[in-house]
Every structure is written in structure tokens, then in C-alpha cells.
The first five atom37 places (N, CA, C, CB, O) and aatype in JSON, in Angstrom:
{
  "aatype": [20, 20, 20, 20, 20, 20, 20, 20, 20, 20, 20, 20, 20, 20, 20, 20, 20, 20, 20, 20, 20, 20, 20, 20, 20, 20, 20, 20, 20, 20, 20, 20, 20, 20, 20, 20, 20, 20, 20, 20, 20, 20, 20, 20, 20, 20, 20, 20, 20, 20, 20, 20, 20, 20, 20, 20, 20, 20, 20, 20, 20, 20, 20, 20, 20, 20, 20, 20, 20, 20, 20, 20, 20, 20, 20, 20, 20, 20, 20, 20, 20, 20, 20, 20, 20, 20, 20, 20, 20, 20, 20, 20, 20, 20, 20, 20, 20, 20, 20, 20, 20, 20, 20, 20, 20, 20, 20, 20, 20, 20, 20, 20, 20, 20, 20, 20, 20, 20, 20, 20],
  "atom_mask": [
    [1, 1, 1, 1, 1],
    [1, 1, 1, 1, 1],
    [1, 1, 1, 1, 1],
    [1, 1, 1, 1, 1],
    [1, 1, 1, 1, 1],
    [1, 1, 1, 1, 1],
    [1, 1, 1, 1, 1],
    [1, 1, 1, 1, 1],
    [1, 1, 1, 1, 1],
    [1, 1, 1, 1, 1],
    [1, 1, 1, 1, 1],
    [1, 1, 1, 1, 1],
    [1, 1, 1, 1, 1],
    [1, 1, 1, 1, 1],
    [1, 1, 1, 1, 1],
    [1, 1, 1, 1, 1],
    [1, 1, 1, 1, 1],
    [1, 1, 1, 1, 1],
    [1, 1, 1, 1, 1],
    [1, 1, 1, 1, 1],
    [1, 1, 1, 1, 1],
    [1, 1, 1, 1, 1],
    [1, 1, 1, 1, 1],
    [1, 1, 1, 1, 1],
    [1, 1, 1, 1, 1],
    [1, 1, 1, 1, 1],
    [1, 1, 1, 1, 1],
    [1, 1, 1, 1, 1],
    [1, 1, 1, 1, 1],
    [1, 1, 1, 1, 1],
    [1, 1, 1, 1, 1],
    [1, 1, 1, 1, 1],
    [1, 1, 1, 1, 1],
    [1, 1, 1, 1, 1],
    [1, 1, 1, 1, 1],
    [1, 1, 1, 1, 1],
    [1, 1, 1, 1, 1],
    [1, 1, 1, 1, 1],
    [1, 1, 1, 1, 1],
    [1, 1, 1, 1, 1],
    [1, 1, 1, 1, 1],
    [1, 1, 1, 1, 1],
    [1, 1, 1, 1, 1],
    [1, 1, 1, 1, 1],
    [1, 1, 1, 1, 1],
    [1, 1, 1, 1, 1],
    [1, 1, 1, 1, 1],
    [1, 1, 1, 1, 1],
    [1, 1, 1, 1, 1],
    [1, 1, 1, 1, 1],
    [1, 1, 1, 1, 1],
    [1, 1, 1, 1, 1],
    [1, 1, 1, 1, 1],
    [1, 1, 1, 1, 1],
    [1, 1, 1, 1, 1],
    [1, 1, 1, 1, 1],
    [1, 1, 1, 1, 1],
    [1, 1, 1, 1, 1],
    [1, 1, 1, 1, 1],
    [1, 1, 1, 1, 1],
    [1, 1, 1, 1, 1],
    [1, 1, 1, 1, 1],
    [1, 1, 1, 1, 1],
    [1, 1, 1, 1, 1],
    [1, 1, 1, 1, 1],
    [1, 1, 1, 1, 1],
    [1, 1, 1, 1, 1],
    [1, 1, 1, 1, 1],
    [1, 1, 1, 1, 1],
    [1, 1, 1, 1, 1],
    [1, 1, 1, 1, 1],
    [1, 1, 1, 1, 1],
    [1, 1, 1, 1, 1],
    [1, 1, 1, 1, 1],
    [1, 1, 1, 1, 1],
    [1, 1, 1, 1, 1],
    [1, 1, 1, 1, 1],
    [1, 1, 1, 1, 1],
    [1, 1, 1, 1, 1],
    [1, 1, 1, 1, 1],
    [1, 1, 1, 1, 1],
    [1, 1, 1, 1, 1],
    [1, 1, 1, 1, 1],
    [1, 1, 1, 1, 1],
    [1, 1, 1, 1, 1],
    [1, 1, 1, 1, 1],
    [1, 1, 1, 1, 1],
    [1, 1, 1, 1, 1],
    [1, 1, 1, 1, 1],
    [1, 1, 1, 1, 1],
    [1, 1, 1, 1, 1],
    [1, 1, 1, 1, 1],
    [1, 1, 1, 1, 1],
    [1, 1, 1, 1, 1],
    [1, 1, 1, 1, 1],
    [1, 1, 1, 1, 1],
    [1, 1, 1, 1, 1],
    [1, 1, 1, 1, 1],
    [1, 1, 1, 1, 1],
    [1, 1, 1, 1, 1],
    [1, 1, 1, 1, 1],
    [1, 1, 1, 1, 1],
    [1, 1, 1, 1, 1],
    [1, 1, 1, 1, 1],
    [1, 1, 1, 1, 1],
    [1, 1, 1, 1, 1],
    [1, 1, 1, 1, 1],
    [1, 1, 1, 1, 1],
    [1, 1, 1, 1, 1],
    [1, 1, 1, 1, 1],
    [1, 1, 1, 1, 1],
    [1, 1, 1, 1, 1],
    [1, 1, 1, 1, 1],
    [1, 1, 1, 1, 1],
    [1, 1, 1, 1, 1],
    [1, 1, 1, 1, 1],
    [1, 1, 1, 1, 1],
    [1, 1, 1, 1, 1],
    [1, 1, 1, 1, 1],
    [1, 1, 1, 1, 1]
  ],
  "atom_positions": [
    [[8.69, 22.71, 21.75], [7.65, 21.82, 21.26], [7.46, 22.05, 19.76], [6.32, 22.04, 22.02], [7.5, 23.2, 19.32]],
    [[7.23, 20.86, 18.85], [7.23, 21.11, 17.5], [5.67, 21.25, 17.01], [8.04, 19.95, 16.76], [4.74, 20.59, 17.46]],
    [[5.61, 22.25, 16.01], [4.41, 22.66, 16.0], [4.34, 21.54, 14.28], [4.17, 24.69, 16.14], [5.34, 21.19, 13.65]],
    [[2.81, 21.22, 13.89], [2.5, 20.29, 12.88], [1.08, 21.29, 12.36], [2.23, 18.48, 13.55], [0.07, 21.52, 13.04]],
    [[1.33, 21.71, 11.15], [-0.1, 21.59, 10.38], [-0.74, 20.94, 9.79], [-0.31, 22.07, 9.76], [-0.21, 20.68, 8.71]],
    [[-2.08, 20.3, 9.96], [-2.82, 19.46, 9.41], [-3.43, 19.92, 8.09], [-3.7, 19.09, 10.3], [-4.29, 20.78, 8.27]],
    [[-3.27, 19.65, 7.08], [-4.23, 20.28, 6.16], [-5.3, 18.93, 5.07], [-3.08, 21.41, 5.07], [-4.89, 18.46, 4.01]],
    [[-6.75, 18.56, 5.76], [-7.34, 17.86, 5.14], [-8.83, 18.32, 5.31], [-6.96, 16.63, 5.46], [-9.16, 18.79, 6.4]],
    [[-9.71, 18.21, 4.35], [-10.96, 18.29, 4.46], [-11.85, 17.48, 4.9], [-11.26, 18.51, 3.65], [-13.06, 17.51, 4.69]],
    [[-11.23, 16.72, 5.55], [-12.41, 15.35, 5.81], [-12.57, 16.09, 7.39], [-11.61, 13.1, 5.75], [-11.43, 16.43, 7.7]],
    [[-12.99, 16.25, 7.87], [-13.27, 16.5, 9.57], [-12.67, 15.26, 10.55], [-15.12, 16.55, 9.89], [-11.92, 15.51, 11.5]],
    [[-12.9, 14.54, 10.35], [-12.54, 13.48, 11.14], [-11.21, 12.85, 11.14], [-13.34, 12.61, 10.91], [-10.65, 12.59, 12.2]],
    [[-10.38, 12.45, 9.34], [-9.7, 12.66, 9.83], [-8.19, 13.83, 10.82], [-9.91, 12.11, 9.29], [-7.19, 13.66, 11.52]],
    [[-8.92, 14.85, 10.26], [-8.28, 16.11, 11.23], [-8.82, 15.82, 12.1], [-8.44, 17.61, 11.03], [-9.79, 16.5, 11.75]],
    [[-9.19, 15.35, 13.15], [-9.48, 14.7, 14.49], [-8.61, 14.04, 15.28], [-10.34, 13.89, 14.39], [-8.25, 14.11, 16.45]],
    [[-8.31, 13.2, 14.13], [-7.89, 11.97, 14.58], [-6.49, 12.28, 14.71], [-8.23, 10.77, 13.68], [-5.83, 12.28, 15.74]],
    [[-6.15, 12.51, 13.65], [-4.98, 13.27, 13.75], [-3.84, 14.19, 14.69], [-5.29, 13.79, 13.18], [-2.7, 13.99, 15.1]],
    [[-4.81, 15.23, 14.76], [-4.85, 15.9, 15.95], [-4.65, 15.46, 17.33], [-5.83, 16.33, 15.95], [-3.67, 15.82, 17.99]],
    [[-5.56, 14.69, 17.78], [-5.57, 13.86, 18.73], [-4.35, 13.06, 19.25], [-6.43, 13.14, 18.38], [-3.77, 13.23, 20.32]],
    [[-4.03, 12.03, 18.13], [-2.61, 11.31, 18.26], [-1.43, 12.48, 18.53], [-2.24, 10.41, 16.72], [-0.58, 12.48, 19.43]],
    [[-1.64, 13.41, 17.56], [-0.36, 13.98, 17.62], [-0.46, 15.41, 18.94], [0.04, 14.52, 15.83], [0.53, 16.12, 19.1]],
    [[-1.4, 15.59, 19.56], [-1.08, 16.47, 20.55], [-0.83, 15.22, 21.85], [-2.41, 17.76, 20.78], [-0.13, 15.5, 22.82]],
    [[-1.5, 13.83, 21.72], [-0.97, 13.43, 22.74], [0.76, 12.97, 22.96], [-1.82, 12.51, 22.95], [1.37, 12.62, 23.96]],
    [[1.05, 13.11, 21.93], [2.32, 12.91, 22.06], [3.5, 14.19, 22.29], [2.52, 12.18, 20.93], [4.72, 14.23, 22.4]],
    [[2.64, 14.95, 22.28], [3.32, 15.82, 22.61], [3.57, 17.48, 22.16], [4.13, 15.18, 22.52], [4.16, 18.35, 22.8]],
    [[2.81, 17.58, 20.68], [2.84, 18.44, 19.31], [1.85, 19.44, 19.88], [2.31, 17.61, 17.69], [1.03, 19.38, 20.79]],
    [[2.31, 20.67, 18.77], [1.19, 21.47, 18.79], [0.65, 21.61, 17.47], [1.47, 22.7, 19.35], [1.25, 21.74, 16.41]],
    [[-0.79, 21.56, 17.73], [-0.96, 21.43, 16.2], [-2.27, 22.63, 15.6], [-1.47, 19.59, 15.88], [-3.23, 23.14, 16.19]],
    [[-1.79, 22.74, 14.24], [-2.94, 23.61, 13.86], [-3.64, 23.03, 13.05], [-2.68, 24.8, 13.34], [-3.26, 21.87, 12.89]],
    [[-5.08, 23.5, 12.06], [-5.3, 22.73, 11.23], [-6.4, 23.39, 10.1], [-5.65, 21.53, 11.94], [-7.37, 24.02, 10.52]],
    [[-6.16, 23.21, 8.57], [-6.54, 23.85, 7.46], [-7.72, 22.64, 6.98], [-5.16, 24.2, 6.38], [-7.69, 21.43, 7.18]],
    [[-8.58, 23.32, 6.38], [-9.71, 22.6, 5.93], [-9.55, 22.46, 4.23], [-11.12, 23.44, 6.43], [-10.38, 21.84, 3.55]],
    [[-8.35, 23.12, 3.66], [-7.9, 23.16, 2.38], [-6.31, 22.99, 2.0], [-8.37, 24.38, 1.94], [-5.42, 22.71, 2.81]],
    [[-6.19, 23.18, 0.89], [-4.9, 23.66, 0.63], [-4.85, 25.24, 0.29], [-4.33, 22.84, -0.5], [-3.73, 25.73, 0.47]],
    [[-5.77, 26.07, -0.13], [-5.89, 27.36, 0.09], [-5.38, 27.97, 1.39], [-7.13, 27.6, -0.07], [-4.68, 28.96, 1.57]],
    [[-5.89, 27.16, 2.18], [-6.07, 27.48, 4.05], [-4.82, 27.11, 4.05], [-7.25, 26.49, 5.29], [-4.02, 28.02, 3.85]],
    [[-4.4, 26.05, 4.22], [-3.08, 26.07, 4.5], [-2.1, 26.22, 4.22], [-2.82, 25.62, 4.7], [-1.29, 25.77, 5.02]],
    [[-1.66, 26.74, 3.3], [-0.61, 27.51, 2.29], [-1.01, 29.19, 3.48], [-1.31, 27.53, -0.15], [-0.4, 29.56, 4.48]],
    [[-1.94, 29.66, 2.97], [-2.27, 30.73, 3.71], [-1.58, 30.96, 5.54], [-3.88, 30.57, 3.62], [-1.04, 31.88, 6.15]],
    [[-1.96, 29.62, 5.85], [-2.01, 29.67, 7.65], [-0.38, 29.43, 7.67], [-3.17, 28.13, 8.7], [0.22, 30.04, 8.56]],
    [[0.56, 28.45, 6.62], [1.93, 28.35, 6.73], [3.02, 29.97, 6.79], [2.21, 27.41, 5.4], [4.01, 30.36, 7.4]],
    [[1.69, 30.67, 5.37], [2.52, 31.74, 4.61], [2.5, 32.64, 6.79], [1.24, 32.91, 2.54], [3.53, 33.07, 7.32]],
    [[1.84, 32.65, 7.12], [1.67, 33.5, 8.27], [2.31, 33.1, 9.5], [0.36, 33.65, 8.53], [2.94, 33.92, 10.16]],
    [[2.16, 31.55, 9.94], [3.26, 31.57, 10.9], [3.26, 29.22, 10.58], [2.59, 32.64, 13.12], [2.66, 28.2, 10.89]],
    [[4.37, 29.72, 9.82], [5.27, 28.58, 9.74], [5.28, 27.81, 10.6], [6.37, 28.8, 9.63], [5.34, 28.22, 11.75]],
    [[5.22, 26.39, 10.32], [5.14, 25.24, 11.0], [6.72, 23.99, 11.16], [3.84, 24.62, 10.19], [7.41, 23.85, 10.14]],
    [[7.01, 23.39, 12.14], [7.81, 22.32, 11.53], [7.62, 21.46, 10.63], [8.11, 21.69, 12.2], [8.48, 21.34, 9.76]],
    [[6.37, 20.59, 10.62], [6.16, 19.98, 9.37], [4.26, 20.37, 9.16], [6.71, 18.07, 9.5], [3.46, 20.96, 9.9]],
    [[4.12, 19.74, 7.9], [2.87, 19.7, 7.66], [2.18, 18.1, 6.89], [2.74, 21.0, 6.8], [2.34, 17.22, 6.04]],
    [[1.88, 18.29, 7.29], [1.04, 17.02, 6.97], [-0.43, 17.07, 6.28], [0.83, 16.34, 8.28], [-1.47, 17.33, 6.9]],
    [[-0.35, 16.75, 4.84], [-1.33, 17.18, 3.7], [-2.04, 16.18, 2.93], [-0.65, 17.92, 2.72], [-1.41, 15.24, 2.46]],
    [[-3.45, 16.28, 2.73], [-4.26, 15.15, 1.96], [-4.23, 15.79, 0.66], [-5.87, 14.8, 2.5], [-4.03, 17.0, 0.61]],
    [[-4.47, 14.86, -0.8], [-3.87, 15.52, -1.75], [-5.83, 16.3, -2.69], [-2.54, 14.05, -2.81], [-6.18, 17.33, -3.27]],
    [[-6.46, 15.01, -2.26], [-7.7, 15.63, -3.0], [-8.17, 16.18, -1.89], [-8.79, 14.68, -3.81], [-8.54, 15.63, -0.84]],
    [[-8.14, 17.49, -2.24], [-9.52, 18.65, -1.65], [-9.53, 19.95, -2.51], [-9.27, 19.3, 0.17], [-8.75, 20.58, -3.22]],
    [[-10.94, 20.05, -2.05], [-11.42, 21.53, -2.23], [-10.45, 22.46, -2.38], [-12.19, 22.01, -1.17], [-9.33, 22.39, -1.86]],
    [[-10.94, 23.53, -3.24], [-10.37, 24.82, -3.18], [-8.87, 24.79, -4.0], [-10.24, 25.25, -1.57], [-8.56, 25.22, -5.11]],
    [[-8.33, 24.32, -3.28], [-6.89, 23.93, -3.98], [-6.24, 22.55, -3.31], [-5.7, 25.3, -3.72], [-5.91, 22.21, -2.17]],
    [[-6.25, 21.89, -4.7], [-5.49, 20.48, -3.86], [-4.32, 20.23, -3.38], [-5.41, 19.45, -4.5], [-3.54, 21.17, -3.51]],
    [[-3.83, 19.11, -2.75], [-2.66, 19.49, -1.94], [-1.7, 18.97, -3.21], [-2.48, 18.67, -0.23], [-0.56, 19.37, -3.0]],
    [[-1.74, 18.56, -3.89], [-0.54, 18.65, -5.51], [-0.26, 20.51, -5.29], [-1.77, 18.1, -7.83], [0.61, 21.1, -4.66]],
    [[-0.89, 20.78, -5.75], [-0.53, 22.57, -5.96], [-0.37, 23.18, -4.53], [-1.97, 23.58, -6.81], [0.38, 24.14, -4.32]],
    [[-1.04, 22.65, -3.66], [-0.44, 23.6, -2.38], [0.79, 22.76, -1.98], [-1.6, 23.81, -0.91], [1.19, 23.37, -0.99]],
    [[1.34, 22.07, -2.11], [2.6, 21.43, -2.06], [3.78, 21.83, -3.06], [2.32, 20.09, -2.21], [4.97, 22.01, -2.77]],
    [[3.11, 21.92, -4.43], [4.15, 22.81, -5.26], [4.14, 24.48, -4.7], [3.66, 22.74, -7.05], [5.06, 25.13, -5.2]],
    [[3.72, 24.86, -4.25], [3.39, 26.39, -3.9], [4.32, 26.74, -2.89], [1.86, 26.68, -3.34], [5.15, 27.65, -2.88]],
    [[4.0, 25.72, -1.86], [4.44, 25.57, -0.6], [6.3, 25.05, -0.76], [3.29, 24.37, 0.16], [7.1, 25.47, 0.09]],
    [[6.67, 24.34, -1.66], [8.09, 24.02, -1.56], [8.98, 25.07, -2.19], [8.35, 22.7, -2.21], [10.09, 25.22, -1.66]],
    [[8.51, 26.19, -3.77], [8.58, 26.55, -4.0], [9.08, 27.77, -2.93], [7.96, 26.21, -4.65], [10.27, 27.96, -2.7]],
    [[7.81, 28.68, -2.22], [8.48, 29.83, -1.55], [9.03, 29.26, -0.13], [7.37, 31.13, -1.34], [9.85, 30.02, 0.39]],
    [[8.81, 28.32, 0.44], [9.38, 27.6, 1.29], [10.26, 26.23, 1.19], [8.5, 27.47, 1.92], [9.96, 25.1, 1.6]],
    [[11.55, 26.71, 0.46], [12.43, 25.68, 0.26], [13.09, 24.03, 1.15], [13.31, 26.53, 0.11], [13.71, 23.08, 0.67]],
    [[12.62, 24.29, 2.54], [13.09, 23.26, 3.14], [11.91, 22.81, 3.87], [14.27, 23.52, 3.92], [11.99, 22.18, 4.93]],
    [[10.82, 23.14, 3.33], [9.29, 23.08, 4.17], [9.36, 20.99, 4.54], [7.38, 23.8, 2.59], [9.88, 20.21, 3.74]],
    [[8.94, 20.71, 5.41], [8.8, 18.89, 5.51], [7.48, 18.9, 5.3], [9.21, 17.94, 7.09], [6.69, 19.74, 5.75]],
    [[7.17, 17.8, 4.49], [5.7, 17.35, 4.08], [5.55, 16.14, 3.94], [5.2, 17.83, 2.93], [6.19, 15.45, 3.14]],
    [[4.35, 15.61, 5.01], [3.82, 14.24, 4.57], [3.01, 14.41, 4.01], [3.47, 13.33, 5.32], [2.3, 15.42, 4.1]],
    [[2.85, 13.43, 3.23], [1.17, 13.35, 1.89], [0.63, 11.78, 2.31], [1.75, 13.32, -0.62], [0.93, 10.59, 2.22]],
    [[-0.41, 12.74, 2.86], [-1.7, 11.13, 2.71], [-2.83, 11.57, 1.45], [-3.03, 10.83, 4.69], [-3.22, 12.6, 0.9]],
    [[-3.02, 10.53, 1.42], [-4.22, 10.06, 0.28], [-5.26, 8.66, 0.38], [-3.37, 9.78, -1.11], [-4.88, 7.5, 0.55]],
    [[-6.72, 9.13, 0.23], [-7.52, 8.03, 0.61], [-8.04, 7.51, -0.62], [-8.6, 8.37, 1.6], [-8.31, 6.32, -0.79]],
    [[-8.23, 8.77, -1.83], [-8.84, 8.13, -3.12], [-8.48, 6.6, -3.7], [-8.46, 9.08, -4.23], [-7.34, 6.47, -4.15]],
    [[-8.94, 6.0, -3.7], [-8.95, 4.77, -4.77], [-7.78, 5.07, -5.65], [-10.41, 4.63, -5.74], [-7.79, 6.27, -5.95]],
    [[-6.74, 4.4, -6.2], [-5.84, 4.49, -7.25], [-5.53, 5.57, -6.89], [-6.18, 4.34, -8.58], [-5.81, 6.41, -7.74]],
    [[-4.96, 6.05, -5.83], [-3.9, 7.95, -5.79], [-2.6, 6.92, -5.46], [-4.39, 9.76, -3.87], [-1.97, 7.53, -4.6]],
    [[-2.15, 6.09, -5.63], [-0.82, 5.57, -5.02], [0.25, 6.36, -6.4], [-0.78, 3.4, -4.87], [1.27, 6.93, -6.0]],
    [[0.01, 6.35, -7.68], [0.23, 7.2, -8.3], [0.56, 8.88, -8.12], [-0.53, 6.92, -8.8], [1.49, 9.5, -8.64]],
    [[-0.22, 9.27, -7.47], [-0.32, 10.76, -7.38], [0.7, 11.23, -6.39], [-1.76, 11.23, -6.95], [1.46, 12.19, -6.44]],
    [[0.47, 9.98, -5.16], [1.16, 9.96, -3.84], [2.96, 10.21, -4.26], [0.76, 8.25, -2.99], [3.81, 10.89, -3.68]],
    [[3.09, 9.21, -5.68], [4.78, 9.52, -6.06], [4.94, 10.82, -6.5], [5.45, 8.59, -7.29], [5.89, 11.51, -6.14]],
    [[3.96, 11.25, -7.33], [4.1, 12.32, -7.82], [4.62, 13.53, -6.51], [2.74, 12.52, -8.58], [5.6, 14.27, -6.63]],
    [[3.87, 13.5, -5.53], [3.7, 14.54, -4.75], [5.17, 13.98, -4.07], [2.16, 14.7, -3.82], [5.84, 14.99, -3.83]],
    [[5.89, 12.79, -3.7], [6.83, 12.66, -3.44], [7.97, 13.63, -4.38], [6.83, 11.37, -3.4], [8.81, 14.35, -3.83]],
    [[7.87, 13.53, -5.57], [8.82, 14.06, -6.48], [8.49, 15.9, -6.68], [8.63, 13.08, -8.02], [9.02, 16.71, -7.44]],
    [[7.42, 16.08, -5.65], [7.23, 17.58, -5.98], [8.11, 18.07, -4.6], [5.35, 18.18, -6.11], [8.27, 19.28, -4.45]],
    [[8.6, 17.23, -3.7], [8.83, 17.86, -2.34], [8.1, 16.95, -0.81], [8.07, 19.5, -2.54], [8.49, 17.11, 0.35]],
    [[7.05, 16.08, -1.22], [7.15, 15.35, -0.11], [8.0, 14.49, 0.35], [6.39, 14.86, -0.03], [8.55, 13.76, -0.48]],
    [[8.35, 14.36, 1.78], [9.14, 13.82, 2.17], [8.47, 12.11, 2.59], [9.69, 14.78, 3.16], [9.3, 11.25, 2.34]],
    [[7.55, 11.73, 2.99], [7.05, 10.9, 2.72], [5.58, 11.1, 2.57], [7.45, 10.13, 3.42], [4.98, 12.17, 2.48]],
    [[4.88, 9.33, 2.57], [4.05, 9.08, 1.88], [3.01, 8.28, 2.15], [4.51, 8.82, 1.11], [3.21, 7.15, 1.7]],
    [[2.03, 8.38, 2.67], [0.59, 7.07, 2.95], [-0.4, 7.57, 2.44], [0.0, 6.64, 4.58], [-0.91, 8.68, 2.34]],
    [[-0.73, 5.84, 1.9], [-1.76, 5.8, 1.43], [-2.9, 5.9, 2.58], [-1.74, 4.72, 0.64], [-2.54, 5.93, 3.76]],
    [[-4.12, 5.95, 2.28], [-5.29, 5.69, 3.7], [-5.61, 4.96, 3.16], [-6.48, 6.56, 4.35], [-5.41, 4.74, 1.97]],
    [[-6.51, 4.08, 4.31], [-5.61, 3.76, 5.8], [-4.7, 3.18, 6.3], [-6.01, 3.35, 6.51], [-4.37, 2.0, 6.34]],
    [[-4.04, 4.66, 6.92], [-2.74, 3.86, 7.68], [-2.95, 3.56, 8.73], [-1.52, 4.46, 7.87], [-4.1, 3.6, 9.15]],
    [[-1.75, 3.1, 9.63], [-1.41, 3.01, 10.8], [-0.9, 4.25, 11.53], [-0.62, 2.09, 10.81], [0.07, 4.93, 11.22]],
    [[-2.07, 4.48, 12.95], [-1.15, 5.82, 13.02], [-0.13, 5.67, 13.73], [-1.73, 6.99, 13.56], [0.23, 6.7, 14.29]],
    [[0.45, 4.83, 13.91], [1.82, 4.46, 14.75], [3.01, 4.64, 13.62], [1.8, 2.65, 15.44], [4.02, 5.31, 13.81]],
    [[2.69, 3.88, 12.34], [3.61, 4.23, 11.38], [3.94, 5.84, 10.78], [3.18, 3.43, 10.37], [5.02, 6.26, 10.38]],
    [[2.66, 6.54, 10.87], [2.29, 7.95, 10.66], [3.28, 8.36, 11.68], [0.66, 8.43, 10.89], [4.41, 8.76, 11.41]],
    [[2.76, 8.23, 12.94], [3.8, 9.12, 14.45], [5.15, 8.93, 14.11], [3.67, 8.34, 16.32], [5.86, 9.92, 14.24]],
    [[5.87, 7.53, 13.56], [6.94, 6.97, 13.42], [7.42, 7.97, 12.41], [6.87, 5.51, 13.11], [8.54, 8.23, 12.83]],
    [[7.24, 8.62, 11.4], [7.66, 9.04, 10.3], [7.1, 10.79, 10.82], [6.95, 8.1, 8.83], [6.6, 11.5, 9.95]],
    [[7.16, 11.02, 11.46], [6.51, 12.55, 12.15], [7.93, 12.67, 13.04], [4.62, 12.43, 13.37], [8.61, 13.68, 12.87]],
    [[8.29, 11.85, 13.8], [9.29, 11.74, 14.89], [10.54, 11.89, 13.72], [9.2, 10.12, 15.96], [11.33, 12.83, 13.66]],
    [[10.52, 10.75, 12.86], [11.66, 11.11, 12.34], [11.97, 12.49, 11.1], [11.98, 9.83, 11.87], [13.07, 12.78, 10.61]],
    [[11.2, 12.87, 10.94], [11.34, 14.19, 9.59], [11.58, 15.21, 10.92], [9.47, 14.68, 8.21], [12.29, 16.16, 10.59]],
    [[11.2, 15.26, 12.2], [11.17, 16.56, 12.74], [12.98, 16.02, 13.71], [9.27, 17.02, 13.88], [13.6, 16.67, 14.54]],
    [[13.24, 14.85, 13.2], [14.56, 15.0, 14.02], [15.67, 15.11, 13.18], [14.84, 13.85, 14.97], [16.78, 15.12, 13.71]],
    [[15.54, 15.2, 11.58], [16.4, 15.31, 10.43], [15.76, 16.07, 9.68], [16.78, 14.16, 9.77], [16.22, 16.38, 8.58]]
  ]
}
């Protein structure tokens, strides 16, 4: 079973999240930062992670550079809800994400792109 870390500060959507993706099958953990989750990866590694870019503590721009850095083949999706981050969203593509949504997505397109990074 493929394990997924969530790392977003919003509560809900780590809910939601969660939700979709254990019913399908995942195990999932989940960080309330990018501090937290850099931390919870550095300790027991995940198949992919799945990261919001504005939060607290440390945003997921730097826990994504952090994270590709000592973990070279790490998979990362980047969501983003801010207003105008479609910008940031490339950026974080060109730091190591593998893909990319804006909020709100579809979480069918989300599952769709979860299925495929954990089968390549």
C-alpha cells in the first residue's frame, strides 16, 4: 500500500484529502506545515507528498527545495489556493514538483495524477 503525506494548514482541506485518498486505498499521514513535514518525511519517508505552498512556519517553496535537495527522487504535488499563485505553482514545478493545481480542483483530477506519479 502506498503511503502519501499531506502537508497543508488549512484543516479541512487535510480532510478532505485524506478522506479521498484513504478511500481509495492510501495510507496517509499529515503535516500542519512545511516545518512538520520536511521533519515527518526526514523520519519515515513517504511515496509521494502532496504540499500547499503558503503556510506557516515554513512554506512549501522552501520545504520543497529542502525536501528535493536531501531527497533526490522525492514525488511532489503542489496545490495552491492564494489568488494569483499560478505563478509560484511554476516556480515550485521548476524546483522539483512533479505536478501542479491550482485550488479548486477536482479531486478526481488530483486522484488521477496521485495514481499516476506513484506508478512512474
Amino acid at each position: 500500500m502506498a503511503t502519501i503525506l499531506i502537508i497543508d494548514d488549512d484543516d479541512l482541506i487535510r480532510v478532505l484529502l485524506r478522506s479521498a485518498l484513504e478511500e481509495t486505498g492510501y495510507e496517509v499521514a499529515e503535516a500542519a506545515n512545511g516545518l512538520q513535514g520536511l521533519e515527518m518525511y526526514r523520519q519515515s519517508p513517504t511515496d509521494l507528498v502532496i504540499t500547499d505552498i503558503v503556510m506557516p512556519e515554513m512554506n512549501g517553496m522552501d520545504m520543497l527545495l529542502a525536501l528535493t535537495r536531501e531527497f533526490l527522487n522525492t514525488k511532489v504535488i503542489a496545490i495552491s489556493g492564494a489568488g494569483g499563485e499560478k505563478n509560484v505553482l511554476d516556480v515550485a514545478k521548476l524546483l522539483g514538483a512533479r505536478q501542479i493545481f491550482q485550488k479548486p480542483f477536482r479531486m478526481s483530477d488530483l486522484l488521477g495524477a496521485v495514481r499516476y506519479e506513484l506508478e512512474h
